[in-house]
Kinemage of the C-alpha trace (Angstrom):
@kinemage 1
@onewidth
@group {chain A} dominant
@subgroup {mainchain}
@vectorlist {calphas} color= white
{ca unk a 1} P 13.882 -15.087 36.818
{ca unk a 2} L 14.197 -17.437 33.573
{ca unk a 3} L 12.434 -15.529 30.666
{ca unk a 4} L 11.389 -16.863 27.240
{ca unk a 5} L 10.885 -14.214 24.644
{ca unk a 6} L 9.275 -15.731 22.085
{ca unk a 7} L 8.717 -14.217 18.572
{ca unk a 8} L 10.445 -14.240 14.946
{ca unk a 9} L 12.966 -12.162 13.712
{ca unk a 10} L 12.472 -9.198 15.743
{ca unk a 11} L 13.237 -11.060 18.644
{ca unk a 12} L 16.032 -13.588 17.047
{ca unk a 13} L 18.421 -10.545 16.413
{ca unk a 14} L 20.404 -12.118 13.437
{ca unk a 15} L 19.472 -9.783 11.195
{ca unk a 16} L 19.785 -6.220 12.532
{ca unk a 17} L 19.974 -5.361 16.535
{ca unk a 18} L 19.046 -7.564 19.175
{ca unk a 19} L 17.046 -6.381 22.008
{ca unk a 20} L 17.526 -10.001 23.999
{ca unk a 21} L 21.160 -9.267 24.202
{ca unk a 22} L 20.799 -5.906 25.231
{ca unk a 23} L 18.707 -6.652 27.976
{ca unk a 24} L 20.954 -9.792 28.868
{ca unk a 25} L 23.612 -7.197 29.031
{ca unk a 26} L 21.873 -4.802 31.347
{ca unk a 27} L 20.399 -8.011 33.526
{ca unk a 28} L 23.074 -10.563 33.873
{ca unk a 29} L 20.856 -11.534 37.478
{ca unk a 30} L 18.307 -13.135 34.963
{ca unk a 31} L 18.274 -15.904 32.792
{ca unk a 32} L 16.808 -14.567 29.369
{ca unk a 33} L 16.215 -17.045 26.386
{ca unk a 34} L 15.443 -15.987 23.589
{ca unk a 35} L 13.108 -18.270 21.400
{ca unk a 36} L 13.064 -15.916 18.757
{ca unk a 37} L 12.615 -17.790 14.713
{ca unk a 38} L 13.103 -15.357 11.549
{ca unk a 39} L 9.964 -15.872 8.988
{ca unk a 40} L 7.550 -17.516 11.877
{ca unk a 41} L 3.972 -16.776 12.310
{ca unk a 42} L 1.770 -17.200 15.147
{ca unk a 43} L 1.314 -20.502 13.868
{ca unk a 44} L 4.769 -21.067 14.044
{ca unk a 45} L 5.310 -20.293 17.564
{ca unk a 46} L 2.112 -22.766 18.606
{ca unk a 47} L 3.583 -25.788 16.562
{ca unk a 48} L 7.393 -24.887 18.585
{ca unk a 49} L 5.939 -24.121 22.388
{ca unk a 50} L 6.153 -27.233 23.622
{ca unk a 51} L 9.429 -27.967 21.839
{ca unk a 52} L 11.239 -24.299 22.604
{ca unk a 53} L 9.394 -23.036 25.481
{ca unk a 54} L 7.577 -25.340 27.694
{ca unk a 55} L 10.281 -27.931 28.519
{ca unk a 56} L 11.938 -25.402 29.657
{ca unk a 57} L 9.526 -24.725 32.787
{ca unk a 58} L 9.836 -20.317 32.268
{ca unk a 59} L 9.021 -18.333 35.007
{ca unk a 60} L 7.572 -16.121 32.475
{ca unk a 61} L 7.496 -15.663 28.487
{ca unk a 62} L 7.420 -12.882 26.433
{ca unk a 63} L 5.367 -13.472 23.364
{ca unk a 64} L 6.044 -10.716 20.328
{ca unk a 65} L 4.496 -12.326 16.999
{ca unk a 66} L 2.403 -11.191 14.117
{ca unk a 67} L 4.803 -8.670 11.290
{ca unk a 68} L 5.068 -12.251 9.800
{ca unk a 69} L 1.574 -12.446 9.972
{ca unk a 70} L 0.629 -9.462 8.518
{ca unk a 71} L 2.777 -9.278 5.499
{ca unk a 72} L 1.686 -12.526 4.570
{ca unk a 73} L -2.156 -11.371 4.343
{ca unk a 74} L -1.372 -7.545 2.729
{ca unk a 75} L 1.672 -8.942 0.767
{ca unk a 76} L 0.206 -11.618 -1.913
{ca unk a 77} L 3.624 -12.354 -3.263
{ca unk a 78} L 5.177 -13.626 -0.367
{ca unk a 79} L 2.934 -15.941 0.323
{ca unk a 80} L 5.186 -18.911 -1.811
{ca unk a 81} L 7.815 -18.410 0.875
{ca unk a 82} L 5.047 -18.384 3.850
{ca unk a 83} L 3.724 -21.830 2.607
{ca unk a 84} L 6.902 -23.386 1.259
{ca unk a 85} L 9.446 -22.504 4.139
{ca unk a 86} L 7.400 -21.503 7.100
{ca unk a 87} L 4.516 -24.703 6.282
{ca unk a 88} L 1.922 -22.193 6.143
{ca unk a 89} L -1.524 -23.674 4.616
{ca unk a 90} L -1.719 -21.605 1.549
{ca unk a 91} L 0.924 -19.214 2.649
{ca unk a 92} L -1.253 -16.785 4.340
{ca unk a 93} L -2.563 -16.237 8.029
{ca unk a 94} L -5.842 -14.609 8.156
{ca unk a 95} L -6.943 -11.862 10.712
{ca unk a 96} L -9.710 -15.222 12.012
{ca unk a 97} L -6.810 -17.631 12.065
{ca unk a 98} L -4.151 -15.182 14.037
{ca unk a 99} L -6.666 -14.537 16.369
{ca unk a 100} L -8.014 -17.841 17.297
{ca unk a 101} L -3.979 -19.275 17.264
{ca unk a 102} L -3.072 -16.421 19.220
{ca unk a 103} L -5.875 -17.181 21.832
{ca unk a 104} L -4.504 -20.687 22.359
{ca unk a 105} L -1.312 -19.972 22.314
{ca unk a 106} L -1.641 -17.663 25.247
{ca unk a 107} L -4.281 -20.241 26.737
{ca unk a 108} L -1.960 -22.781 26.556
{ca unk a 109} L 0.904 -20.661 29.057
{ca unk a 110} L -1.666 -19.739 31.412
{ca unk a 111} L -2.861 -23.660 31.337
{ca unk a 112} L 0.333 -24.245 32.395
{ca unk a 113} L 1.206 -21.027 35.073
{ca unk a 114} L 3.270 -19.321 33.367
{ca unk a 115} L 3.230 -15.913 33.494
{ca unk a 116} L 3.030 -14.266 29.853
{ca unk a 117} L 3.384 -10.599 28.895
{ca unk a 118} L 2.991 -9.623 24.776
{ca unk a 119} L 4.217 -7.197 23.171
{ca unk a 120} L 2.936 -5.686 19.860
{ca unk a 121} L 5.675 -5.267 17.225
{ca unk a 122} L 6.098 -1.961 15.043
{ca unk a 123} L 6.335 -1.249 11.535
{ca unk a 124} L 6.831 1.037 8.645
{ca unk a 125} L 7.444 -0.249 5.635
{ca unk a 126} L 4.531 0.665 3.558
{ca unk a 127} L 0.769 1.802 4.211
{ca unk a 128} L -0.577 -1.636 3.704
{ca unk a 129} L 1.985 -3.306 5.972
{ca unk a 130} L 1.679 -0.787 8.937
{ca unk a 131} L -2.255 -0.751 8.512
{ca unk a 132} L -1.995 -4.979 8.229
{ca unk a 133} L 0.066 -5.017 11.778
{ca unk a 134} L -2.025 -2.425 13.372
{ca unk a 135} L -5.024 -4.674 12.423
{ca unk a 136} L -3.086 -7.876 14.211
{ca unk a 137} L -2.089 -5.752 16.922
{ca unk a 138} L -5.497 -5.059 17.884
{ca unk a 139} L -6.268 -8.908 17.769
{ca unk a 140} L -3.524 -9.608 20.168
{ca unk a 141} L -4.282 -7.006 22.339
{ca unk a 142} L -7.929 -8.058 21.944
{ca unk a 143} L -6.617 -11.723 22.879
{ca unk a 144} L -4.091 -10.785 25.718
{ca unk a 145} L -6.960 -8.500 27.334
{ca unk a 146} L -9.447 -11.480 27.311
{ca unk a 147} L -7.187 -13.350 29.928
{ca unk a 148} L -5.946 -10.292 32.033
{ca unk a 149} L -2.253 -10.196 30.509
{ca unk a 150} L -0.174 -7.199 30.462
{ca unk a 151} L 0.551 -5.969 26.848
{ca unk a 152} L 2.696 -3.483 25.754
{ca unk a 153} L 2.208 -1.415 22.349
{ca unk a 154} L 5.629 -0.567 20.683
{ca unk a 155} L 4.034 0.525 17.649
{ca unk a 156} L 3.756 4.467 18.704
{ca unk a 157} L 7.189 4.577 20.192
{ca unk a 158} L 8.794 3.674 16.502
{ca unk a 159} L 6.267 4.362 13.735
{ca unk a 160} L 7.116 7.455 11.775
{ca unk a 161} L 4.533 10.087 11.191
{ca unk a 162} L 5.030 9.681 7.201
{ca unk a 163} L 4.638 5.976 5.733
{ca unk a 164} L 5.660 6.556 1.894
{ca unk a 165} L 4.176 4.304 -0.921
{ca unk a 166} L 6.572 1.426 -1.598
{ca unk a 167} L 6.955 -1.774 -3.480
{ca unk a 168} L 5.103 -4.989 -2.591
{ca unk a 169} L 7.268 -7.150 -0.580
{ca unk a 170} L 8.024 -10.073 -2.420
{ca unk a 171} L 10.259 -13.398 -2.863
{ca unk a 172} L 12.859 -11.871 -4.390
{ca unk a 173} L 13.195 -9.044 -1.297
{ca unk a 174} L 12.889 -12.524 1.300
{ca unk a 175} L 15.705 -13.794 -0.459
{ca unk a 176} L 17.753 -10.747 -0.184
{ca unk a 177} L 17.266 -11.408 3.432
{ca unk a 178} L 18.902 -14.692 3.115
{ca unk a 179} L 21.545 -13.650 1.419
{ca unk a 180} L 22.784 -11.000 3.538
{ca unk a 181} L 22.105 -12.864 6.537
{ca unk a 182} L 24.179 -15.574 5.091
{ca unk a 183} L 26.970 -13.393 4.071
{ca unk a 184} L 27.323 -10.998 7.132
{ca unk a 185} L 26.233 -8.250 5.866
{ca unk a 186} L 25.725 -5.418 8.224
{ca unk a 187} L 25.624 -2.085 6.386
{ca unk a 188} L 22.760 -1.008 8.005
{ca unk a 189} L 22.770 2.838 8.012
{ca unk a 190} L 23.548 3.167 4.404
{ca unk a 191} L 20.346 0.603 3.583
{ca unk a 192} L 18.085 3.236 5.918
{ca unk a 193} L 19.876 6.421 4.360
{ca unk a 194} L 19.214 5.250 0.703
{ca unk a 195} L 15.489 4.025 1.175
{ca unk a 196} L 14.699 6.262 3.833
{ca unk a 197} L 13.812 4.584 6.787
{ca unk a 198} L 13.838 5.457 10.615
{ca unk a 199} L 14.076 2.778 12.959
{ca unk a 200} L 14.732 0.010 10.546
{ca unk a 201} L 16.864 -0.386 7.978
{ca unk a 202} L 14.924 -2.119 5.334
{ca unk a 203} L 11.314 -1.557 6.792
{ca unk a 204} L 10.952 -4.424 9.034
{ca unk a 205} L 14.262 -4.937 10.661
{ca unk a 206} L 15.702 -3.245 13.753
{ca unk a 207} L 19.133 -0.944 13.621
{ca unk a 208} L 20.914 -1.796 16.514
{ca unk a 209} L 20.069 1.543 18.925
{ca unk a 210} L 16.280 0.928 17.515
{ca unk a 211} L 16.792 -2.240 19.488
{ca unk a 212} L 18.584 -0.523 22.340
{ca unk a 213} L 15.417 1.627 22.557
{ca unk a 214} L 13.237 -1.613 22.634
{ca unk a 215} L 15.405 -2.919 24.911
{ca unk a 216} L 14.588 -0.141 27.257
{ca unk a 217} L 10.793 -0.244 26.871
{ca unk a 218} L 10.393 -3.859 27.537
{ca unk a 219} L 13.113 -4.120 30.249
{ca unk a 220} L 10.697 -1.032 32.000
{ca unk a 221} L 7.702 -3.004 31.117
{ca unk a 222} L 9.030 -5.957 32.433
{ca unk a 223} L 9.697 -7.371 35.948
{ca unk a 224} L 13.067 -7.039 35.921
């Protein structure tokens, strides 16, 4: 099978572990693709399907979207990097918009037979982020069970029972991102040690056997 799995960061793997590889690794009989963009929204992926996805006739496509999403709307002051960078009108996606995108973008791969699984990211970096992408969760899964596509709910295999009280993300933590990205930085398990973490080594990105787990829960969910 030829898979698209479609997302941002989570699913790009620069920055952290990389499930897509993983599961390349474990399923060399497959062609997997990964369409993953850091710092894309669900309006994001819409704009790039026909571009990064459709042309490239998928047997199938796994769409994993919305931590973007949701820091954007409980995270005010990263909203200059949502609008500037990302070309998001006024830097924010609302619960109404991520919905109604969401719903086309999975009308649009069942317009064109393709079959589409989703898969709802986890988080922990703060209360108001974790409640935010529980909240956009529920609108995917709200979205995927409309049409009668399989969804599978990371969230309770990685969020930690305590979620401590932490700064607002903000611009100057996005461009800490860049810069480490940038400079190949990969010290993860002294980042989750010193700001105590679990499955992520800065709150939103994956430690590489976090995304061995994933790997495992989405190859199982999967038809592979």
């Amino acid at each position: 099978m030829k898979i698209v799995f479609f997302g941002d960061s989570l699913t790009e793997g620069s920055y952290g572990g990389n499930y897509v590889n993983v599961l390349r690794e474990k399923h060399p009989e497959h062609e997997l693709i990964n369409a993953g963009q850091s710092g894309n929204t669900v309006i994001n992926l819409l704009d790039r399907l026909e571009s990064d996805v459709l042309v490239l006739e998928p047997d199938g496509v796994f769409v994993m979207v919305g931590g973007n999403d949701a820091i954007s709307y409980s995270q005010p002051r990263t909203q200059i990097y949502y609008k500037q960078v990302q070309n998001i009108p006024d830097g924010v996606v609302t619960p109404d918009q991520f919905s109604q995108t969401y719903r086309e973008l999975l009308g649009t791969l069942q317009t064109n037979y393709i079959q589409t699984w989703v898969g709802l990211p986890p988080a922990e970096y703060n209360p108001a982020v974790v409640e935010a992408q529980q909240q956009y969760n529920r609108l995917a899964a709200d979205a995927a069970r409309s049409m009668g596509i399989p969804t599978l709910d990371l969230m309770p295999h990685f969020k930690p029972d305590d979620i401590p009280q932490r700064p607002m993300l903000d611009l100057a933590f996005i461009q800490e991102i860049g810069r480490r990205s940038q400079g190949g930085w990969s010290d993860y398990e002294t980042s989750r040690q010193e700001k105590g973490f679990t499955y992520t080594f800065d709150g939103l990105h994956l430690l590489p056997e976090s995304a061995g787990r994933m790997a495992e829960l989405i190859g199982d969910f999967l038809p592979l």
